[in-house]
N, C-alpha and C positions, 0 to 999 in steps of 0.2 A: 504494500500500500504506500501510494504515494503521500506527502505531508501536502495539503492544501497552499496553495501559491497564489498570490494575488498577478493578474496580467494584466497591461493595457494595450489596444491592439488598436496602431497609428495607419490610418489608409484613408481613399476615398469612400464614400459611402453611397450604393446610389440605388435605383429601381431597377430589377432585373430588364424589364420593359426599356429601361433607356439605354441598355448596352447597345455597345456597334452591334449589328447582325449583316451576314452576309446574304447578299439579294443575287437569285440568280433571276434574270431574264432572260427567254428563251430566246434564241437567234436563230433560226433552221433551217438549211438550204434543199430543197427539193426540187429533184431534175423533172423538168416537163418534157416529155419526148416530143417529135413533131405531128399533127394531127391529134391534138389531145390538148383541153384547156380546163384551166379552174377558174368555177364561178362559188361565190363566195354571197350567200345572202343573209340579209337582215334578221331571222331568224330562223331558226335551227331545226324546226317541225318543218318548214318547207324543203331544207335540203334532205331529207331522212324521206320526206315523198317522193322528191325527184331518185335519189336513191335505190327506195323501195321499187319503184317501176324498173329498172334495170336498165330497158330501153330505149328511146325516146326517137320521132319522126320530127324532124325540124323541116320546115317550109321556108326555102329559097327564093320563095317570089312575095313576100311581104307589099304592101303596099300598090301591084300589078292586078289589073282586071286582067287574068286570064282563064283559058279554058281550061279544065280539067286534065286535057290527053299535053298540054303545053307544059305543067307545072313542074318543078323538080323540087324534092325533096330526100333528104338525107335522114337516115337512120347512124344516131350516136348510144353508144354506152354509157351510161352514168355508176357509178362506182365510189364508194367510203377515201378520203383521204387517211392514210393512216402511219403518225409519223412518231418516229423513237424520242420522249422524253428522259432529262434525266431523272432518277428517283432518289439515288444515294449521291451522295462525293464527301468524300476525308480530302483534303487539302494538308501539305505540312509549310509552314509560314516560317521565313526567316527574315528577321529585319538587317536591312544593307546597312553596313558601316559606313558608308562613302557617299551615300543620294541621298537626299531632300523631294519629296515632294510639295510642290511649291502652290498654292488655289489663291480662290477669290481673283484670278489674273484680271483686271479692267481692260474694255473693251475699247481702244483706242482709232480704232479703223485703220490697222497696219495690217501686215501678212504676218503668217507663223512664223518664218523664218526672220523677219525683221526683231519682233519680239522676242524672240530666242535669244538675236546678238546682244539686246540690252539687259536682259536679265543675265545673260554670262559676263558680261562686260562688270555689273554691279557688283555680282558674287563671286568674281573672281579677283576683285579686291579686297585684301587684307584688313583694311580698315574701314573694311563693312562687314567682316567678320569672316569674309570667304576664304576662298583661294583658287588655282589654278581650278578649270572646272574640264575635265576628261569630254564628257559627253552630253547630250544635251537634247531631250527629246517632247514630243506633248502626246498625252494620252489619248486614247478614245476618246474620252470624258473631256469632252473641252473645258478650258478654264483651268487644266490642271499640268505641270507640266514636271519632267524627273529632270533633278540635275543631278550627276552624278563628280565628286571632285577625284581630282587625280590622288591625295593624301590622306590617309588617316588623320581623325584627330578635329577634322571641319565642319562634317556634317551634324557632331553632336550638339555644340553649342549653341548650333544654328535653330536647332529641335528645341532645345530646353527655352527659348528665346519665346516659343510660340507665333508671335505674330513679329515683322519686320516693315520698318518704314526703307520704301524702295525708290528712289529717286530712277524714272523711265521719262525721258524728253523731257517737258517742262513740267511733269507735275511729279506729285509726289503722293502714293499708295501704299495702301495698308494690304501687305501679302499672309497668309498665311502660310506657315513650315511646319510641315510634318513627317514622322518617319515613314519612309518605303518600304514596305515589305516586297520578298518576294515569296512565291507558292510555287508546291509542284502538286501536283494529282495523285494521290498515291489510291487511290481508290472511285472510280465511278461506274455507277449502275447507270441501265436504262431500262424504260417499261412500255410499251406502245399505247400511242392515244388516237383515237380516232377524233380527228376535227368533228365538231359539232354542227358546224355551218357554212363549211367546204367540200363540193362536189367534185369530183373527178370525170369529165369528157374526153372519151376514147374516140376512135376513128371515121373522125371530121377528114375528109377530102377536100382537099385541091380545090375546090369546083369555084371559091369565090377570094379578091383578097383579102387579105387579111383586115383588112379594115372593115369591110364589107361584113364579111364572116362574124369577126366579134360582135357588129351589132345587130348581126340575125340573130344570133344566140342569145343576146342578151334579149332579144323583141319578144322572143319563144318562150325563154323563162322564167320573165319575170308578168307573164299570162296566169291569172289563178286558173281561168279555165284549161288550163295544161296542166296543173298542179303544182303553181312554181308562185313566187311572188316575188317582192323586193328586192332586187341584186345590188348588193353592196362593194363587189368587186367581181372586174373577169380581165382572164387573162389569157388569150389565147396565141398557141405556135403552129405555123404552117408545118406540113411533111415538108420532112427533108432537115427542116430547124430542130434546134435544141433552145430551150429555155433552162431559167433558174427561180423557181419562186420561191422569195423567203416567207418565211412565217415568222409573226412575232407574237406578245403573247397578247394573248384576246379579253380586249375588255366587256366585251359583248357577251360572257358568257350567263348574266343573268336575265337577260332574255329568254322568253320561254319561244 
């Protein structure tokens, strides 16, 4: 048995609710072969009917008084998008001794490369607390950008500083410095999900352009008396073409 010890325990104190968390957004790239387009509606019971039918007769002469034996029209496939989400990821995080992540960057109406020179220009001075600066890059995330220095010994003080008044042409900005991590992946799942409100169209022919084409399809499907409504987005690739549609994530999914 231990003797009872009095302890006091020095730290921040905060809401579980206010920690960083890491946000994943989905980014997803899906090949659209040629002859094959996705339309993308307003709600989510309409594409699960066009679906449901399998096969659908699209009429090519919209808008033409013609005769019967005249008209042409196309038989297309409809079909489930169904595309790999992630489910799990472990990440392992190392923070860099050497970069600063630098935000709050103002919005000056320069190019990236201009602002780049002036923040290396600032922090590469000693008696703004810098020094030689290695490499110099801006993230995805605009607004934010990594300077990396050539020496140990730089990047820390610059972090513990928190905020820095940064003299860029004639004014003078309050930047924010923080540390860089880096990540590797050492673990990621995926589980499939089928789009709720994206259709898959298979074998569209040649027969109109492409300009032409999208807006038949659109004219076709978003007909309730077809079984179709609202079309929120279509995108469609000639044969012979290759496509790329990205997915991002869908705010639309409380819609019934």
């Amino acid at each position: 048995t231990l003797p009872e010890k009095k302890m006091v325990f020095k730290g921040l104190v905060t809401n579980k609710e206010d920690m960083n968390k890491l946000m994943l957004a989905p980014l997803i790239r899906y090949p659209l072969p040629g002859g094959s387009a996705l339309i993308t509606f307003e709600k989510a019971k309409v594409a699960q009917r066009i679906i449901a039918a399998k096969e659908h007769v699209v009429e090519l002469s919209y808008g033409e008084e013609l005769e019967e034996h005249d008209r042409c029209r196309v038989r297309v496939q409809a079909a489930p998008v169904e595309l790999l989400l992630p489910s799990a990821l472990e990440m392992r995080l190392k923070r860099s001794s050497r970069s600063i992540l630098v935000s709050d960057l103002p919005s000056l109406g320069i190019s990236d490369e201009s602002l780049l020179d002036k923040l290396e220009l600032f922090f590469s001075k000693t008696k703004n607390g810098g020094g030689e600066v290695e490499s110099r890059e801006f993230l995805d995330d605009p607004g934010q950008v990594v300077l990396t220095f050539a020496q140990d010994g730089v990047a820390e003080p610059l972090i513990a500083r928190g905020r820095i008044q940064v003299l860029i042409g004639k004014g003078k900005y309050e930047l924010k410095i923080s540390p860089c991590m880096n990540g590797d992946i050492t673990n990621l799942q995926f589980q499939p999900c089928c789009c709720p409100r994206t259709v898959l169209l298979s074998g569209i022919p040649p027969v109109l352009g492409q300009e032409s084409m999208r807006d038949t399809l659109e004219i076709h499907f978003q007909k309730a008396s077809r079984g179709g409504g609202e079309v929120d987005a279509l995108a469609y690739v000639p044969a012979g073409w290759w496509g790329v549609a990205v997915f991002t994530e869908d705010v639309a999914l409380s819609q019934p």
